[in-house]
C-alpha positions in Angstrom: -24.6 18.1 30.2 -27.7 17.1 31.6 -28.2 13.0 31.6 -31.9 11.9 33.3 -32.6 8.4 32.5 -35.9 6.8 32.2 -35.8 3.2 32.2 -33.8 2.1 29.6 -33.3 5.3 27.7 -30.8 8.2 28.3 -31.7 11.7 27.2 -28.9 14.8 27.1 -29.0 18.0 25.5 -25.7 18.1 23.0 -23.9 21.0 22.4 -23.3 20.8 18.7 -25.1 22.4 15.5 -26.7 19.6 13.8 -28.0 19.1 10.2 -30.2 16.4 8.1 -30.0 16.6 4.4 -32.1 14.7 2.2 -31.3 14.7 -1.6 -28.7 17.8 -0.8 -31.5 20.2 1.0 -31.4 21.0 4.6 -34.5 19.4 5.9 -33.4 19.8 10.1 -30.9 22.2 11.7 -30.4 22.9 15.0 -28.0 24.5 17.7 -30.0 22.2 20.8 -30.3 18.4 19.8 -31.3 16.1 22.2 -28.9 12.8 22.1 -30.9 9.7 23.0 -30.0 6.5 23.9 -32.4 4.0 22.8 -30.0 1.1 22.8 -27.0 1.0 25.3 -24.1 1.3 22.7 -24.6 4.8 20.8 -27.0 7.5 20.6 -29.3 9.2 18.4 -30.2 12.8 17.8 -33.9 14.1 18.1 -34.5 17.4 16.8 -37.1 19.9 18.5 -40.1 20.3 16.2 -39.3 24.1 15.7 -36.1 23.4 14.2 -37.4 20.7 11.1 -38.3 22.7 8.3 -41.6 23.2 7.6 -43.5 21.7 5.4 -41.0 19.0 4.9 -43.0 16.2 7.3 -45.8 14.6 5.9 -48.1 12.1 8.4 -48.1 8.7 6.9 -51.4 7.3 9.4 -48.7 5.0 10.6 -47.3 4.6 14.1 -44.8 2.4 15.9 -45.0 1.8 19.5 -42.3 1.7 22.3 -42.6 0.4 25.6 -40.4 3.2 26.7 -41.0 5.9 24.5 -44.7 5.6 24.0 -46.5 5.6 21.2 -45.3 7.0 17.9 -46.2 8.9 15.2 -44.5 7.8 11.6 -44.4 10.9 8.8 -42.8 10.8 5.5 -40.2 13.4 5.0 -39.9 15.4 1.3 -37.8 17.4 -0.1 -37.7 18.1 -4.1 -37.8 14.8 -5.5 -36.5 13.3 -2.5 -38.2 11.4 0.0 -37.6 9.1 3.0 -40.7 6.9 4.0 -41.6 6.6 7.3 -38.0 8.5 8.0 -39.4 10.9 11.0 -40.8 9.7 14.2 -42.6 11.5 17.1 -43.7 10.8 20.5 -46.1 13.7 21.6 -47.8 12.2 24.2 -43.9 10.0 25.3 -43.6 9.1 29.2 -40.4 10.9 28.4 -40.9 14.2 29.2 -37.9 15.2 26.7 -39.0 13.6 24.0 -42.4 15.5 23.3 -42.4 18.4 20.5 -38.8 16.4 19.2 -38.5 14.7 15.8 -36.3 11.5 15.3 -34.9 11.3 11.9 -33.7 7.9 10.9 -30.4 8.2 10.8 -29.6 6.1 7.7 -32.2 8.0 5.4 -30.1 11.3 5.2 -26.5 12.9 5.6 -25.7 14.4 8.5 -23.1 16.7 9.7 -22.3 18.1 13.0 -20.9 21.4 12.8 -19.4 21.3 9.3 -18.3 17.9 9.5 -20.1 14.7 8.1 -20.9 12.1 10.0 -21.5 8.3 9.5 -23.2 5.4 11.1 -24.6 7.0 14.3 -24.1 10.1 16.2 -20.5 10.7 18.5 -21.3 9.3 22.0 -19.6 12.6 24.2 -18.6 9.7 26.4 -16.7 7.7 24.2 -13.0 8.3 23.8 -10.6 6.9 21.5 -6.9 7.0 22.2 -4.5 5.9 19.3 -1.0 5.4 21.4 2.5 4.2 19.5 4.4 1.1 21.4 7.2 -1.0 21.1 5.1 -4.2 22.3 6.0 -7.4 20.3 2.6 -8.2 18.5 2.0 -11.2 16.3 -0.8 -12.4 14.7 -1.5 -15.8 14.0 -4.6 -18.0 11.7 -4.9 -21.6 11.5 -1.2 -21.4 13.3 0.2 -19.5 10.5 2.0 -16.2 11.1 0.1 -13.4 9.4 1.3 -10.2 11.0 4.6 -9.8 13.3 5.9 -6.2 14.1 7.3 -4.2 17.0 6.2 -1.0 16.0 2.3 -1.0 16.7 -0.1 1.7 17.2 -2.7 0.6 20.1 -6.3 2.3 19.9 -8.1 2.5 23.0 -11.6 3.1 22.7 -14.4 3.2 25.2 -16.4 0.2 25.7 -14.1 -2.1 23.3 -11.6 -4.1 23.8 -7.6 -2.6 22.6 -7.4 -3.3 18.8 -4.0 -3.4 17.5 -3.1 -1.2 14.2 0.2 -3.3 12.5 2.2 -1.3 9.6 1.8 -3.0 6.2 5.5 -4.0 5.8 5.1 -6.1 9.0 1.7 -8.1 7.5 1.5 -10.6 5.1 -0.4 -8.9 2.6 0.2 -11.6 0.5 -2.4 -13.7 2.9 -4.8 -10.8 2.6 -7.7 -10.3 0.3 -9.8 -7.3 0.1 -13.5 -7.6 -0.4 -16.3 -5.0 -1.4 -17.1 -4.5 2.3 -16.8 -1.1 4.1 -18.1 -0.1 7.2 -18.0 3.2 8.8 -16.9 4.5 12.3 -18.4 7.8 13.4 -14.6 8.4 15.4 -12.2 6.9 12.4 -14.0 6.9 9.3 -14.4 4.7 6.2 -12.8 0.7 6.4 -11.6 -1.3 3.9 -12.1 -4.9 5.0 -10.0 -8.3 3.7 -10.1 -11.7 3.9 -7.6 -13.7 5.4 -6.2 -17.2 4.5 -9.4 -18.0 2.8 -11.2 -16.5 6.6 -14.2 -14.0 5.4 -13.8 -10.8 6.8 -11.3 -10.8 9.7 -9.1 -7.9 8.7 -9.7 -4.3 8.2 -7.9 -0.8 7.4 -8.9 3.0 7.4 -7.1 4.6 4.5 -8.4 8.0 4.8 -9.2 8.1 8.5 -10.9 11.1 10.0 -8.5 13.8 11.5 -8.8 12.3 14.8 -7.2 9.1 14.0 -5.1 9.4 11.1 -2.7 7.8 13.2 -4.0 4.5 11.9 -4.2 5.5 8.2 -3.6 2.6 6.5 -2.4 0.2 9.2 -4.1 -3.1 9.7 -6.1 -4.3 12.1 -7.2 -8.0 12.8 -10.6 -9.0 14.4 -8.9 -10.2 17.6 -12.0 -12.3 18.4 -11.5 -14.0 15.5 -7.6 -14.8 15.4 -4.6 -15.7 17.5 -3.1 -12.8 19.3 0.7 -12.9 21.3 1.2 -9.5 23.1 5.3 -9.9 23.9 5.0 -13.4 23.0 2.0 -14.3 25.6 -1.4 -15.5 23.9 -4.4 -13.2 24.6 -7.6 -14.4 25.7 -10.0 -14.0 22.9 -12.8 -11.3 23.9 -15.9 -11.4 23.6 -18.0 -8.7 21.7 -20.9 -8.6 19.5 -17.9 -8.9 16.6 -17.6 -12.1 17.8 
């Protein structure tokens, strides 16, 4: 996989098929998308003109200029009755080579997949890995020096670029402390969350009930926001990290 960086952006050519549907038409589909990082935590996927259906892009006169990509060029994108506003972006005339006779697609204005699969919040980073490991560690959990989780039978995930996030088994949380909220968030590498309150604490406590097949190990295990909350790893309090959770 080819990786040339200019400036603050990464470009690499992915491997995978990749589709954007808007209001259930295919509107891009393509065996050679380029994966760009415009910010350093995930990519996103530009499609090569030739590969957007035509007739789908219409100009809006807009633009939106970047001081590494150059200037760009803002089109509506139709399909049926379905439209996104300003939801494909160009850079024809881009310092970045790459980047010329490619479409962005924003990525929240359509459902993707890649291959068959759907995918949520932003595209896989091939360089992220996620590593879902049993143990026999002693993990507790404490908030306002209350004990709201205690189990020996944890699953640890691993994933690149965060810090270890630890999975507890219902019967070993006090669920009676818990309260779930409206809020879900998606992963792109474990799927949809349900979050909860905790102790009257907004938000610091999530699960995946349906993960994707890559981590059903955590299927409906809780996790707390370690950032948030007390954790003793075989009885010794962790540092806090810091993350933009935080």
């Amino acid at each position: 996989m080819s990786t040339p960086v200019r400036g603050r952006v990464r470009v690499a050519q992915g491997a995978k098929r990749v589709r954007a549907f808007l209001g259930g038409q295919v509107v891009a589909d393509t065996v050679h998308p380029l994966l760009v990082w415009e910010v350093p935590y995930y990519p996103t996927y530009y499609f090569p003109r030739a590969d957007v259906v035509s007739g789908v892009l219409a100009p809006s006169g807009r633009t939106s200029h970047s001081p590494s990509r150059g200037e760009g060029v803002l089109s509506t994108i139709k399909a049926g009755r379905a439209e996104a506003v300003d939801g494909a972006l160009e850079y024809p005339d881009s310092p970045i080579e790459e980047l010329r006779d490619h479409v962005r697609f924003e990525f929240g204005a359509f459902d993707w997949f890649e291959e068959d699969e759907q995918i949520f919040t932003h595209p896989r980073d091939p360089g992220v890995r996620v590593d879902i490991l049993p143990s026999s560690r002693h993990v507790r959990i404490e908030v306002d020096g209350v004990t709201v989780a205690d189990t020996v039978r944890p699953h640890l995930l691993f994933e690149t670029g965060l810090p270890t996030r630890y999975y507890l088994p219902r019967v070993d949380v006090r669920m009676d402390l818990l309260e779930k909220i409206d809020t879900v968030t998606h992963c792109p590498y474990k799927g949809a969350a349900e979050h909860f309150d905790v102790s009257g604490h907004a938000d610091l406590a999530w699960s995946y009930p349906t993960p994707l097949p890559e981590s059903t190990r955590v299927a409906g295990l809780v996790a707390f926001l370690d950032e948030k909350v007390d954790v003793f790893v075989d009885g010794v309090r962790q540092e806090r990290p810091k993350t933009k959770f935080a």
